[in-house]
TITINU-309902 format. One line per field, with one value per residue: residue in three letters; x, y, z of N, C-alpha, C in turn. Coordinates in Angstrom, 1 decimal, padded with zeros to 4 digits. Example, Ala and Ser with C-alpha at 12.3 -4.5 7.8 and 13.67 -1.06 7.14 Angstrom:
REM TITINU-309902
resn [Ala,Ser]
n.east [013.2,012.8]
n.north [-005.7,-002.2]
n.up [007.8,007.1]
ca.east [012.3,013.7]
ca.north [-004.5,-001.1]
ca.up [007.8,007.1]
c.east [013.2,012.9]
c.north [-003.3,000.0]
c.up [007.8,007.9]
END
This chain:
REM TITINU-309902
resn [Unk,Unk,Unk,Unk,Unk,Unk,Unk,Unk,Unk,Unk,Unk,Unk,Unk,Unk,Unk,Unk,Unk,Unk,Unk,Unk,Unk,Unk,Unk,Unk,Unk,Unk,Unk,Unk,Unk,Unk,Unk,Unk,Unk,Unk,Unk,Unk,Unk,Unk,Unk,Unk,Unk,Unk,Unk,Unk,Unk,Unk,Unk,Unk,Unk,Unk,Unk,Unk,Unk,Unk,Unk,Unk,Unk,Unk,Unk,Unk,Unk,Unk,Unk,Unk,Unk,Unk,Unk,Unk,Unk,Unk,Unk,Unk,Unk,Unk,Unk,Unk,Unk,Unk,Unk,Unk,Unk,Unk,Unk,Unk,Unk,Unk,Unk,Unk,Unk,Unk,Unk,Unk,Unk,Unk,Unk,Unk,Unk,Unk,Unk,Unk,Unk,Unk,Unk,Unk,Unk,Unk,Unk,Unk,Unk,Unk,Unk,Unk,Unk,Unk,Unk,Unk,Unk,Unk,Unk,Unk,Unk,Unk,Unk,Unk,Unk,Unk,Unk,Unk,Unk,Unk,Unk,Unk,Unk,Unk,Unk,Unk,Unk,Unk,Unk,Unk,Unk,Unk,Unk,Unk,Unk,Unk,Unk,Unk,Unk,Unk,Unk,Unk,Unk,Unk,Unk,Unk,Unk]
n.east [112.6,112.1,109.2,108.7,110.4,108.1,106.3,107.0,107.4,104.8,104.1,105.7,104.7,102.0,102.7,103.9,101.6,099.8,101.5,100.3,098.0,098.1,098.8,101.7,105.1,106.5,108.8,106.6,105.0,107.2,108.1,105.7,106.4,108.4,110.9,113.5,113.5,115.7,116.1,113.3,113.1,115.2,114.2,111.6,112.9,114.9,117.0,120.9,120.6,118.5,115.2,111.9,108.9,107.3,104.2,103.3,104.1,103.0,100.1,100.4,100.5,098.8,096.4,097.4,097.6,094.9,094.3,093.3,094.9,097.2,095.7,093.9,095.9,096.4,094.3,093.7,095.3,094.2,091.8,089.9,088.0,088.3,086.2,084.9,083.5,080.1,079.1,076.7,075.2,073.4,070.7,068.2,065.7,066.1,069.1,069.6,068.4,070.1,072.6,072.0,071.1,074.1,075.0,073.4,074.4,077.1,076.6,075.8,077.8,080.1,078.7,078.5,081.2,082.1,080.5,081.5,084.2,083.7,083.2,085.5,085.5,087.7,089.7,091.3,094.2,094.2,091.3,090.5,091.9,090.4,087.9,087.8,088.6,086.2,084.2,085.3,084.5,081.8,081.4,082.0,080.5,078.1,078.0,078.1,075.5,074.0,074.3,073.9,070.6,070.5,070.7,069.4,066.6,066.3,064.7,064.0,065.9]
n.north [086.5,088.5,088.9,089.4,092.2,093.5,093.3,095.1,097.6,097.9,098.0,100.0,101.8,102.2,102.6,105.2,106.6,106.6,108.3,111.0,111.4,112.7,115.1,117.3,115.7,113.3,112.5,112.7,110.2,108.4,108.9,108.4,105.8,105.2,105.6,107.7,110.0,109.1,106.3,105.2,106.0,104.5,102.0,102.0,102.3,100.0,100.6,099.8,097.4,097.3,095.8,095.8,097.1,095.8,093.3,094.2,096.7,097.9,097.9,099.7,101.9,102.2,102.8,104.8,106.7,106.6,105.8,103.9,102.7,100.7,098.6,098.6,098.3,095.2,094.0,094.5,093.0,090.5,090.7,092.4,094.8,097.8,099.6,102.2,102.6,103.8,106.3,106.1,106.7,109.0,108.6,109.1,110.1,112.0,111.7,109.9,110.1,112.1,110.3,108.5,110.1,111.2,108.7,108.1,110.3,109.7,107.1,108.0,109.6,107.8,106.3,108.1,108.3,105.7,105.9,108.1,107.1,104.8,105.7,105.7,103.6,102.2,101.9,103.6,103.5,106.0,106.5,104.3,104.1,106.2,105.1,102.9,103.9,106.0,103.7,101.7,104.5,104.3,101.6,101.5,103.9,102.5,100.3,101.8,102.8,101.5,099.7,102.1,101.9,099.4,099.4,101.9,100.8,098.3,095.5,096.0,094.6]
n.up [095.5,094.5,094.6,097.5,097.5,096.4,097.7,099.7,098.6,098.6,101.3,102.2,101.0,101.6,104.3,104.0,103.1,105.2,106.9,106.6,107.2,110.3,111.9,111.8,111.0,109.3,111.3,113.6,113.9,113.7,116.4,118.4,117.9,119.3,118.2,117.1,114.4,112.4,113.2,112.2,109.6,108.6,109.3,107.8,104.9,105.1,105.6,106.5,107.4,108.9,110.2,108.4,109.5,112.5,113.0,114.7,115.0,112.7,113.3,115.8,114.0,112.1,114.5,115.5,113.3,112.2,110.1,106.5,104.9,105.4,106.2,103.7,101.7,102.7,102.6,099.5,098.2,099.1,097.6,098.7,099.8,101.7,103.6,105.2,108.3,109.0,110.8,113.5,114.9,115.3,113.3,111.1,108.5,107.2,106.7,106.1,103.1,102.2,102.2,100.4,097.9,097.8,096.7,094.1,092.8,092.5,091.4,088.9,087.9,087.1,085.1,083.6,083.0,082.0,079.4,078.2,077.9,076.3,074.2,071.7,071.3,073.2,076.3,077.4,079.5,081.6,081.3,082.1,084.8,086.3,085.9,087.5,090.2,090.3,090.4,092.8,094.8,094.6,095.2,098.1,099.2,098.5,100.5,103.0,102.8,102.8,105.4,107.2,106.3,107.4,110.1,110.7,110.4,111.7,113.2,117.0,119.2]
ca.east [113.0,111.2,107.9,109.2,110.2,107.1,105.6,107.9,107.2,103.7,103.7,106.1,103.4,101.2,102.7,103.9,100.3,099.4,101.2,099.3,096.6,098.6,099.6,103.0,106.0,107.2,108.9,105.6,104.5,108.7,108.3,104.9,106.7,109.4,111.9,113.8,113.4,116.6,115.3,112.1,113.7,116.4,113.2,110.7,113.3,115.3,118.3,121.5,120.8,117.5,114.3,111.1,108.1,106.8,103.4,102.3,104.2,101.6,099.1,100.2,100.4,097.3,095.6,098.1,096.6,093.7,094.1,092.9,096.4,098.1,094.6,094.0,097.1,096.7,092.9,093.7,096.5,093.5,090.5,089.0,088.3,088.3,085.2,084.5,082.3,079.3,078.7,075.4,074.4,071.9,070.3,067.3,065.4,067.2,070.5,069.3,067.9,071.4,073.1,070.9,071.4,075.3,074.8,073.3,075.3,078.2,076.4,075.4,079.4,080.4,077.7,078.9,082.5,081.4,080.1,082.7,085.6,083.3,082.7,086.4,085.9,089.0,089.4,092.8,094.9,093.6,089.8,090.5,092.2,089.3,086.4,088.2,088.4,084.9,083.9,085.6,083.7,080.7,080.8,082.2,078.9,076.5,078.2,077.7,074.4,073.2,074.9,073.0,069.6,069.9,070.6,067.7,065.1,066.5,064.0,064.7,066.2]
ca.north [087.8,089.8,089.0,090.4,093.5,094.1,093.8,095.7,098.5,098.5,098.0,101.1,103.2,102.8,103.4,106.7,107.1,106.7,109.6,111.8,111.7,113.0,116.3,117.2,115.3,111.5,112.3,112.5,108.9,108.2,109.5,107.9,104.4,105.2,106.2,108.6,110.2,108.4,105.3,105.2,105.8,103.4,100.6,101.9,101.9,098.6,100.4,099.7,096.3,097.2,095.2,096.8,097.2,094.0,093.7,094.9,098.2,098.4,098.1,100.7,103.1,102.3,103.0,106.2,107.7,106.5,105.4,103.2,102.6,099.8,097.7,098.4,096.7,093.9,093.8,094.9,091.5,089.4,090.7,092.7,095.8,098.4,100.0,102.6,102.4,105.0,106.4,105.8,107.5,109.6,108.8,109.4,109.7,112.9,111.4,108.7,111.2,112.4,109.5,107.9,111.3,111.3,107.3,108.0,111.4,108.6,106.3,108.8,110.2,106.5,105.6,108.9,108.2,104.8,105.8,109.0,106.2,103.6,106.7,105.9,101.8,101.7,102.6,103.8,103.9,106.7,106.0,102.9,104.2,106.9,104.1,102.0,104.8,105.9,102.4,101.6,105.0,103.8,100.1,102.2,104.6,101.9,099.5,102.9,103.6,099.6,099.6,102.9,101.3,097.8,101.0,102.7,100.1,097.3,095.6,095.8,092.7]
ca.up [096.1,093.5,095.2,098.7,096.9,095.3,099.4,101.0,098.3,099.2,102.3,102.7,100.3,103.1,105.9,103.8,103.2,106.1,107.8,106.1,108.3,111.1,111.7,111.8,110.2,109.7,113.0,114.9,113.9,114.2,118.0,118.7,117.8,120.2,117.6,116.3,113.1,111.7,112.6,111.7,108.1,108.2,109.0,106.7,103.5,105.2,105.2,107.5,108.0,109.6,109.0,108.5,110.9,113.0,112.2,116.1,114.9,111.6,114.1,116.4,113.0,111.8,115.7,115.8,112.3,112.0,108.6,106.2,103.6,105.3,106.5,102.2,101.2,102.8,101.8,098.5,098.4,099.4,096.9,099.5,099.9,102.7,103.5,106.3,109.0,109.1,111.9,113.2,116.1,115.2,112.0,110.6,106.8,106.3,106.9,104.5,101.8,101.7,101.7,098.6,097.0,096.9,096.4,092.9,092.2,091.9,090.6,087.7,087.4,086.8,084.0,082.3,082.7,081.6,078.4,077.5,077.8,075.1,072.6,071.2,071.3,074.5,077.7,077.5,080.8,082.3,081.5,083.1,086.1,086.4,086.0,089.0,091.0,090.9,091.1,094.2,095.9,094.5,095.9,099.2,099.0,098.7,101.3,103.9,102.6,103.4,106.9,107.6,106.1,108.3,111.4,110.8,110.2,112.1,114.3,118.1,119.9]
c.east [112.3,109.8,108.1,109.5,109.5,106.4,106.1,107.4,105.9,103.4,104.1,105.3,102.5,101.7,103.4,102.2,100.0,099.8,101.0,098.4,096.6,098.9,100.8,103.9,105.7,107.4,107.8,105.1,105.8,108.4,107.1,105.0,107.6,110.4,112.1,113.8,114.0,116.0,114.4,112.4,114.1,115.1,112.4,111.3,114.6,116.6,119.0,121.1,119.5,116.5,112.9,110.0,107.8,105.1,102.6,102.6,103.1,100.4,099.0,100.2,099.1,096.3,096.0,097.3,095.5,093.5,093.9,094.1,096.7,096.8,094.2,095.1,096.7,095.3,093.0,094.3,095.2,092.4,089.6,089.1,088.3,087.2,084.8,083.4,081.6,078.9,077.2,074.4,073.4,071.6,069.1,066.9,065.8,068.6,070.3,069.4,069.3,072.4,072.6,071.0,072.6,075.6,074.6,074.0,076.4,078.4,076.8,077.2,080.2,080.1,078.4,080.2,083.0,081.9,080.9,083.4,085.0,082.8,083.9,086.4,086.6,089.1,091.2,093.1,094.4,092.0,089.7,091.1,090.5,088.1,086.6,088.3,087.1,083.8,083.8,084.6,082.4,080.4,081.1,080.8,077.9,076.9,077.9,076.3,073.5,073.5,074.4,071.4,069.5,070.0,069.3,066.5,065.4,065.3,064.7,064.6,065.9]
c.north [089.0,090.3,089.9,091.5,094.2,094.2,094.7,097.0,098.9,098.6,099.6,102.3,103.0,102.8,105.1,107.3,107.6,108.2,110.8,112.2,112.1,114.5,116.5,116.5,113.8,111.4,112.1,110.7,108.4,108.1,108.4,106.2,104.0,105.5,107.2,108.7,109.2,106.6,104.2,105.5,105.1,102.2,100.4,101.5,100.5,099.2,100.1,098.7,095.8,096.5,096.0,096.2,096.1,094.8,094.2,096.9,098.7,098.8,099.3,102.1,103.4,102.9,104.7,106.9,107.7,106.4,104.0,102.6,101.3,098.9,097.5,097.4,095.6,093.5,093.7,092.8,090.2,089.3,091.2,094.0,096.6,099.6,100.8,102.6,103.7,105.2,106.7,105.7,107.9,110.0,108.5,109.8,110.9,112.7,110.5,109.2,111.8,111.5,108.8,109.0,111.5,109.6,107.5,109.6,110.2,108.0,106.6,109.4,108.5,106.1,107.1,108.8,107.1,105.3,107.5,107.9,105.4,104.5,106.0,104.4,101.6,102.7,102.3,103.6,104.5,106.9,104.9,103.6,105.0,105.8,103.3,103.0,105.1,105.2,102.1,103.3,104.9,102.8,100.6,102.5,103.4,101.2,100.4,103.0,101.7,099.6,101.0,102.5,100.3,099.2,100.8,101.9,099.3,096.9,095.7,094.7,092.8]
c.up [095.5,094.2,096.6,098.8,096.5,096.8,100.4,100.3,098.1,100.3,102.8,102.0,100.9,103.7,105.4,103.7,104.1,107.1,107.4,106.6,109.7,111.1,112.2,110.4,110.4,111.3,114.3,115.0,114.1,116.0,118.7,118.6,118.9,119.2,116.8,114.6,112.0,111.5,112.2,110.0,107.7,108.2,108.1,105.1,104.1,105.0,106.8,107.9,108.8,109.3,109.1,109.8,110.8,112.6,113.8,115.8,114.2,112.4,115.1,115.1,112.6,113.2,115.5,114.4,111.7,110.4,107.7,105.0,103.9,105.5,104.6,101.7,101.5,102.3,100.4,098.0,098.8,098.2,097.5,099.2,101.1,102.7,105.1,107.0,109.0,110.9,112.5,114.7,115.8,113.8,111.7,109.1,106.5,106.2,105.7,103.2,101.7,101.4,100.6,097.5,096.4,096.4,094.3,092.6,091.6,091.4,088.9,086.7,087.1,085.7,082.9,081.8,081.9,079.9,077.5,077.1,077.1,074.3,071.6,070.8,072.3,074.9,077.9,079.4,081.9,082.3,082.5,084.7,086.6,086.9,087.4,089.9,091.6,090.8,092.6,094.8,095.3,095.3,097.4,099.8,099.6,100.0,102.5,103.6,103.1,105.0,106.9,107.6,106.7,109.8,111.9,110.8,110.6,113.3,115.6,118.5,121.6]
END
């Protein structure tokens, strides 16, 4: 039961995430499910008997806000991570040159954060959260800046 608790209370910290990326209230992603504010409450915290969202609703949340929170969770829960797509219409070696640019800015804020947080011998708490942080948009960074580079230089088929 513990385990089901511990999913329910991430699942419901993304779909709070999630409408964040919406403008408006809860009630807009509430309304856009077909329900009212109330309950769209009562399902997301399981009260009144209710149960929480099926997983076609997750899907219409995620389509409705265009967010990456709840698709994370469940990636996260696997060892994966969630990595956005670049968009890659119209790219060229100055689109590159800036991508490769903020690539190693990141890199560079990483290796410094890096080596502040091993002056002391340990990487307290918040060193550590910090380092996983701009880790993860590092391995982000590069994974966009590769899927840009096969793009641009791909042969034609």
């Amino acid at each position: 039961m513990e385990a089901q608790a511990e999913i329910h209370i991430g699942l419901r910290t993304a779909v709070k995430d999630s409408e964040r990326f919406v403008q408006g209230t809860r009630g807009t992603v509430a309304a856009n499910l077909g329900y009212s504010y109330d309950q769209y409450n009562n399902r997301l915290k399981m009260n009144k008997g209710t149960k929480f969202f099926s997983l076609e609703e997750l899907v219409d949340i995620v389509d409705f806000t265009q967010s990456p929170c709840i698709a994370a969770f469940f990636a996260d829960r696997a060892g994966f991570m969630v990595v956005e797509k670049p968009l890659l219409g119209k790219l060229d070696n100055v689109d590159m040159f800036d991508c490769h640019l903020h690539l190693n800015a990141v890199k560079g804020l990483l290796d410094k954060t890096i080596e502040e947080a091993k002056a002391d011998g340990v990487f307290d708490e918040k060193e550590r959260k910090d380092i996983a942080q701009l880790k993860r948009e590092y391995q982000t960074t590069f994974e966009a800046f590769m899927l840009k580079l096969d793009a641009l230089y791909a042969e034609e088929r």
